[in-house]
N, C-alpha and C positions, 0 to 999 in steps of 0.2 A: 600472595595477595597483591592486586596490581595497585598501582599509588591511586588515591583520593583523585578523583576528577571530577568537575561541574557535570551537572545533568544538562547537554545542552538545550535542551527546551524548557524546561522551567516549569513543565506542567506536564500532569499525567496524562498517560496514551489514553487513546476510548479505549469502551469496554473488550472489543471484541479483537484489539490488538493487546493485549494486556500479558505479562507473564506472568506467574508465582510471586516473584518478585515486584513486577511492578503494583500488585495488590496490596503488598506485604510494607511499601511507601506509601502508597494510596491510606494505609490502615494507621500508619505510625502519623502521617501529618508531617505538615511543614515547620510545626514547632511554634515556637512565638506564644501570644496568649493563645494560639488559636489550642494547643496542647491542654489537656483536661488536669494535667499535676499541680497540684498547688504549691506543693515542696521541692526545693532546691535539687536536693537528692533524685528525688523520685525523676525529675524532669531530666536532668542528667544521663539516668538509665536510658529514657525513652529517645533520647538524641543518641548516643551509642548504638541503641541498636538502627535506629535508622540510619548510621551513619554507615555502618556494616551491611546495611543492605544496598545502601547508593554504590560502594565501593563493588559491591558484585555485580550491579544492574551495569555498571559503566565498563567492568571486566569481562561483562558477557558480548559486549557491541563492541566489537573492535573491525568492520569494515569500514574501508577507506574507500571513497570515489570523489570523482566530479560531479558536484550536483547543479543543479538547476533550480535555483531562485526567483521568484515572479514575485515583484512589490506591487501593488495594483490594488483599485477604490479612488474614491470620492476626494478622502484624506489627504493634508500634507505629510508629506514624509519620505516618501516612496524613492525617489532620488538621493533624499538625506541616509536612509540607509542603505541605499546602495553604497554610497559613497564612504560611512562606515565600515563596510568591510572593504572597500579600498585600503583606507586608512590603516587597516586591523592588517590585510596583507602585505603591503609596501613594509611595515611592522617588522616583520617576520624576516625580511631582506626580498620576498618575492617579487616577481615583474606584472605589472596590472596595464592594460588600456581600456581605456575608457572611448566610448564612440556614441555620442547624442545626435539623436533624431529629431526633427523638429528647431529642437533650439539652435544658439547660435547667432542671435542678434545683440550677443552681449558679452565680455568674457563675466563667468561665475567668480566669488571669493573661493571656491573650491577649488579652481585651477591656479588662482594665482598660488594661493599657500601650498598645493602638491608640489607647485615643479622647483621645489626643493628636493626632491625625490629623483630629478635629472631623467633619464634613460631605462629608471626600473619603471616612469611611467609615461604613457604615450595618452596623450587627451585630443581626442579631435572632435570637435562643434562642426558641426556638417552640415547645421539646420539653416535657415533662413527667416526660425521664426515662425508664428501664428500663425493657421489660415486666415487668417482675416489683416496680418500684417501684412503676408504677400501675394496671396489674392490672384495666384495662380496656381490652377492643379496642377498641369503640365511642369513646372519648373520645380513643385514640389514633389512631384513623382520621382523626377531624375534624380532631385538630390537624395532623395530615400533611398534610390537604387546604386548612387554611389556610397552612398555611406553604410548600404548591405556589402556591399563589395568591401568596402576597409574591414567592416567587421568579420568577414568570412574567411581575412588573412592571418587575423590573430584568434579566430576561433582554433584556425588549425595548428598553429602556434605550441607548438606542448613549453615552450620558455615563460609562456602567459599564464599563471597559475590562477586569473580572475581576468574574465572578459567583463565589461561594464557595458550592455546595450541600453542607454538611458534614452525613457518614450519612445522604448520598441515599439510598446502595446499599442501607444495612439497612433501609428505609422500603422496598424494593420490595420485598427478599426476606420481609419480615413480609405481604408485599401489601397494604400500606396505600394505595401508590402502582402504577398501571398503566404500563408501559415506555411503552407508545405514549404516555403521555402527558406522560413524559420529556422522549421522541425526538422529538416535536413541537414545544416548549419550544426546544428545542436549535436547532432550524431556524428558528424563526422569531427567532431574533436579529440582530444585526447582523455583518455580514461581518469586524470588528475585534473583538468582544468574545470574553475567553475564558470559559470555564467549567472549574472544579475540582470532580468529583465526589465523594465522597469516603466508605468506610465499604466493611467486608468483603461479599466476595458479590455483587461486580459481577458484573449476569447477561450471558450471553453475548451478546446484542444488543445492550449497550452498550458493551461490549468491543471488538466490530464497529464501530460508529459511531465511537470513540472515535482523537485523534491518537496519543495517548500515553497508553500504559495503563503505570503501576509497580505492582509486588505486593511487597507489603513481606511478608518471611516468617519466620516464628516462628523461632528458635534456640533464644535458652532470654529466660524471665520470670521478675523475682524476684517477684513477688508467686505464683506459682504452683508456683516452686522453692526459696524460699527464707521466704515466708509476710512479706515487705515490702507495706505497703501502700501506697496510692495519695498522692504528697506532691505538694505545692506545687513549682509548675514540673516536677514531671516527666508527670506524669499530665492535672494543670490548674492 
């Protein structure tokens, strides 16, 4: 029996990808009150057995790749979890660079506290900033097309076990950047490396390509409801 490991998604498959097994989790519940036992014992049982079935759901999935990550929506965050798994693989002793689009007219608190991490991590701010801070397409195209070029060095990289393209997304949607030349990038890496895309307006052919797409989505912002501005550590 293979050791106890987390479900990494945290929630059941739809219906139509589903095994035996994953029904058979679906059926037993998350536990908690949400579990129909009143008694101590009885609730007990019903955690064992689900516990014996996550251990097999997790024992059945054992392939390993590179995947591809798209944080993308309305919401904050999208960058914050990119940077997350930064964090999570520098962790592990692995080598990460990170390569932002767009930004760049500031250094972030993100960078100051990584580059304690020395040489496992490479950060490069590429951007110039808002269109509406520099207020040229021409000079924002080029820097988009050099900072595809850095990131196409470390895509191919296999020592890079996590590329970080942060506001890839808004770089297509401005059309600074051609998908196909993305979706290229993306394939010609190494079968272990992942990639984090990141930045609202993921277009739908990278959606498609993409393992895991999260959309982080608006509720409410204080700077837009309440006239808060942009502070240290929350914003950068």
């Amino acid at each position: 029996m293979p050791p106890f490991q987390p479900d990494p998604t945290g929630v059941e498959p739809p219906a139509s990808l589903e095994s035996p097994l994953d029904r058979a989790a679906a059926e037993l519940g998350p536990g908690g009150n949400l579990a129909p036992e009143k008694e101590a014992e009885a609730y007990r049982r019903r955690m064992e057995r689900r516990q014996e079935v996550q251990r097999q759901r997790v024992g059945e999935r054992n392939l390993e790749k590179g995947l591809v990550l798209v944080f993308t929506g309305d919401g904050k965050g999208k960058t914050t979890a990119a940077l997350g798994l930064v964090l999570r693989t520098l962790g592990h002793g692995e080598q990460v660079a990170v390569v932002q689009f767009i930004k760049g007219g500031w250094q972030p608190g993100e960078a100051k506290a990584l580059a304690l991490f020395g040489e496992s991590l490479h950060w490069h701010a590429l951007g110039e900033g808002f269109t509406w801070e520099t207020k040229d397409r021409d000079r924002d195209r080029e820097l988009v097309q050099r900072a595809w070029e850095r990131s196409c060095t470390y895509l191919a990289d296999a020592e890079r076990r996590l590329v970080v393209l942060d506001e890839v997304n808004v770089a297509l949607k401005l059309g600074y950047l051609e998908l196909d030349q993305v979706l290229e990038g993306l394939r010609l890496r190494p079968p272990l490396t992942h990639v984090a895309l990141t930045g609202r307006g993921a277009p739908p052919g990278l959606l498609e390509q993409a393992d895991l797409v999260t959309e982080m989505r608006l509720v409410r912002h204080p700077f837009r409801e309440q006239g808060v501005k942009a502070q240290a550590g929350i914003e950068f």
